[in-house]
C-alpha positions in Angstrom: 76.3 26.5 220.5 77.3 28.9 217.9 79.4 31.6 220.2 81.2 28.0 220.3 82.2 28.3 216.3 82.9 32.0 217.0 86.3 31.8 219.0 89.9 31.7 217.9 89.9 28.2 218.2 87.0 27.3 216.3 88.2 29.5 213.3 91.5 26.6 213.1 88.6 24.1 212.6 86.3 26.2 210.4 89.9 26.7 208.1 90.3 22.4 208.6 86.9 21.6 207.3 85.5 24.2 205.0 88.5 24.6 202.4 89.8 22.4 200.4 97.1 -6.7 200.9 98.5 -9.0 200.4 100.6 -10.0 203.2 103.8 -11.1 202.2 105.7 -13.3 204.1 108.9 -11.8 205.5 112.1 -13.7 204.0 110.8 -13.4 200.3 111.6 -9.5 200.8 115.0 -10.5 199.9 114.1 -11.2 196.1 114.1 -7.4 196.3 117.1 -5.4 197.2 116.4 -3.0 199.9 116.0 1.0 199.2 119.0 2.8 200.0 119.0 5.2 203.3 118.8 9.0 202.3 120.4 10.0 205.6 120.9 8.9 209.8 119.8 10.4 212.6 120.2 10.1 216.3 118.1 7.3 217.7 118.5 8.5 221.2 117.7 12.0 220.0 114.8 10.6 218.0 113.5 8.9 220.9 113.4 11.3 223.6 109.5 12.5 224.7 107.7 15.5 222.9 104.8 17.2 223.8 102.4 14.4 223.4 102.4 10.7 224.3 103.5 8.4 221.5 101.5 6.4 219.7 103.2 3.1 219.4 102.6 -0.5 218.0 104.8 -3.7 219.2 107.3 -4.7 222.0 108.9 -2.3 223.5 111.8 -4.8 223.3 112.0 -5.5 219.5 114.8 -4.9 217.7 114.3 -2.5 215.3 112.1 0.4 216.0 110.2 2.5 213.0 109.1 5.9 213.4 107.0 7.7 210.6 106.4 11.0 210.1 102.6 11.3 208.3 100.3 13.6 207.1 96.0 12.4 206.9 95.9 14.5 203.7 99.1 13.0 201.8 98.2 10.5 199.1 101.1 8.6 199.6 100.9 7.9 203.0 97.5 6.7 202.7 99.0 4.2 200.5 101.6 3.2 202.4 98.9 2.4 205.7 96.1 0.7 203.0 98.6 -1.6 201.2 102.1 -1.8 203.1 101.3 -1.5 206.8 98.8 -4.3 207.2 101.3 -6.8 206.3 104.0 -5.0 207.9 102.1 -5.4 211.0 101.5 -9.1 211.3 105.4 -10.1 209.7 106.9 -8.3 211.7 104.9 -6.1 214.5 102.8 -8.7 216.4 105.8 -11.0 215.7 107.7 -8.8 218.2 110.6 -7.9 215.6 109.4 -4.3 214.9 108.2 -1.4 217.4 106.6 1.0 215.1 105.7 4.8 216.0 103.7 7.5 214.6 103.7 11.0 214.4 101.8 13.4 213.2 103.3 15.8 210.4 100.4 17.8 209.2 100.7 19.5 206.0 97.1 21.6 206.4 94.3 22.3 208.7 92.4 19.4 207.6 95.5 17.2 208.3 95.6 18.9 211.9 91.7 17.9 212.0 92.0 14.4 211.6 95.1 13.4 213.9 93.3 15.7 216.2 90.2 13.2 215.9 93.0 9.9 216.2 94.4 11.7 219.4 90.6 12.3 220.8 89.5 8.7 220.3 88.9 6.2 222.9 92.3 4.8 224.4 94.2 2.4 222.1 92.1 3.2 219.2 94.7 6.0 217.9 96.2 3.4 214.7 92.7 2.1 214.1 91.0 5.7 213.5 94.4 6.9 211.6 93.5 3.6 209.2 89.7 4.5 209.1 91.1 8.5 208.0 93.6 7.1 205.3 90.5 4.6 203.8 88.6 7.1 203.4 90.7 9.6 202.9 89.0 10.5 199.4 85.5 11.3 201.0 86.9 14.1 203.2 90.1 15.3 202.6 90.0 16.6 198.9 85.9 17.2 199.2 84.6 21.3 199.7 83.4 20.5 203.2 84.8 18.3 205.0 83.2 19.0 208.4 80.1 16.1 207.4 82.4 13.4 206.5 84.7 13.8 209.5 81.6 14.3 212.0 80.2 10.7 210.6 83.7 9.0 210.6 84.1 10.8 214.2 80.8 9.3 215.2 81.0 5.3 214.1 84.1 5.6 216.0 82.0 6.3 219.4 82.2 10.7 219.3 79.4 12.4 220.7 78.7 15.5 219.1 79.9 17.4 222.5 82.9 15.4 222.0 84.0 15.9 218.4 83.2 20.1 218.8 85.7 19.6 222.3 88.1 18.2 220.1 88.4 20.1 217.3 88.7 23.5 219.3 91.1 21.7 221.7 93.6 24.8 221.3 96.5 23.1 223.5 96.0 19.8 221.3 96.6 21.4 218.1 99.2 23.6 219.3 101.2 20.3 220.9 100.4 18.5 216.9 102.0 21.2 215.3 105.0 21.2 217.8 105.6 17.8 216.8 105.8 18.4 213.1 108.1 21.3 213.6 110.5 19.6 215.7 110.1 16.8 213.4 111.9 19.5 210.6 114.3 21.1 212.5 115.9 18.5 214.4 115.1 15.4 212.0 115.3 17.1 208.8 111.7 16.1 207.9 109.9 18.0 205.1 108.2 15.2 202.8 105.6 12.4 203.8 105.9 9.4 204.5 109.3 9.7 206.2 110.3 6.5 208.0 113.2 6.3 210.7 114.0 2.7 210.5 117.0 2.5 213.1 117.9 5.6 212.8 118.2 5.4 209.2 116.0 7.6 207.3 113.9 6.5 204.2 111.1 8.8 202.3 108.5 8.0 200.1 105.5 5.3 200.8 107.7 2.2 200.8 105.8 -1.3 199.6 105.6 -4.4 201.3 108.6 -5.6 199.4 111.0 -2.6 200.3 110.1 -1.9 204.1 110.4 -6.2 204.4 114.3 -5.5 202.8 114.9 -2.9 205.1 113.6 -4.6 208.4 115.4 -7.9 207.3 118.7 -6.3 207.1 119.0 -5.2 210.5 117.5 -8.1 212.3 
């Protein structure tokens, strides 16, 4: 067991875990103008496949597709999945009007560490361990050691111990996380968190219930 935490690979998780509402309904959103776009991408550019299978909510047929950019250690996104996403989810995801993706733009190692722990968990429970992460964001991500807290969050969610360790020193996994943040930057101009692609229109900051609701109601 310990030649385990002796290998390159081990040292990326030693670095990742040693340092360091209400649901409003939909057409009220226009009592609140809707944040202005900060630039446009390519949606067909935005779209095309990367190095890891996306992690997507909603019909694949709705009109309006989101994609967010996130990091588990950024404050704001944490806020944005606690108090904006619930509602955003049953307005306008389970309705069918929004297909919403996310992608993981780590900022640290213990950001890696944690969408590597979303990726490793049982299939279709990516979005519900990213939401378990951002709730308790506070207990690991801004603690001394994080390695206890993730192991116990890693566990409720059905981890062996064998499995969180494989995880965590997953070399290619990491490596393909990090390949999505950077071509997040260089071909989408990402380098903030939250950043949301709503259409191909680009929006940063954790936008509230209100906002996003103005946002998705103007192009549907």
């Amino acid at each position: 067991m310990a030649e385990i935490f002796m290998t390159r690979r081990s040292a990326l998780l030693a670095t990742a875990v040693a340092g360091v509402s209400l649901a409003a309904a939909p057409r009220l959103a226009f009592a609140q103008s809707a944040p202005k776009p900060t630039g446009t991408v390519d949606m067909e550019k935005l779209l095309q496949p990367g190095p890891l299978e996306e992690q997507v909510e909603g019909s694949e047929d709705a009109p309006v597709t989101v994609v967010e950019y996130a990091s588990m250690t950024c404050g704001h996104c944490a806020n944005f999945h606690k108090n904006t996403f619930p509602a955003i989810k049953e307005n306008y995801i389970d309705t069918g009007k929004v297909r919403f993706i996310m992608r993981e733009f780590p900022f640290d190692p213990r950001a890696a560490a944690a969408f590597m722990l979303a990726r490793c968990a049982p299939e279709g429970k990516y979005f519900a361990m990213v939401d378990v992460l951002f709730r308790q964001q506070e207990q690991w991500a801004f603690v001394k050691n994080a390695r206890e807290p993730l192991e116990n969050i890693a566990k409720l969610a059905g981890f062996t111990q064998e499995s969180f360790e494989a995880c965590l020193t997953n070399q290619k996994l990491l490596d393909d996380i990090n390949s999505v943040r950077e071509r997040g930057a260089s071909e989408f101009g990402v380098d903030a968190t939250p950043t949301f692609f709503i259409n191909g229109k680009k929006y940063s900051g954790a936008l509230s219930v209100e906002e996003m609701s103005a946002v998705l109601d103007g192009m549907l």
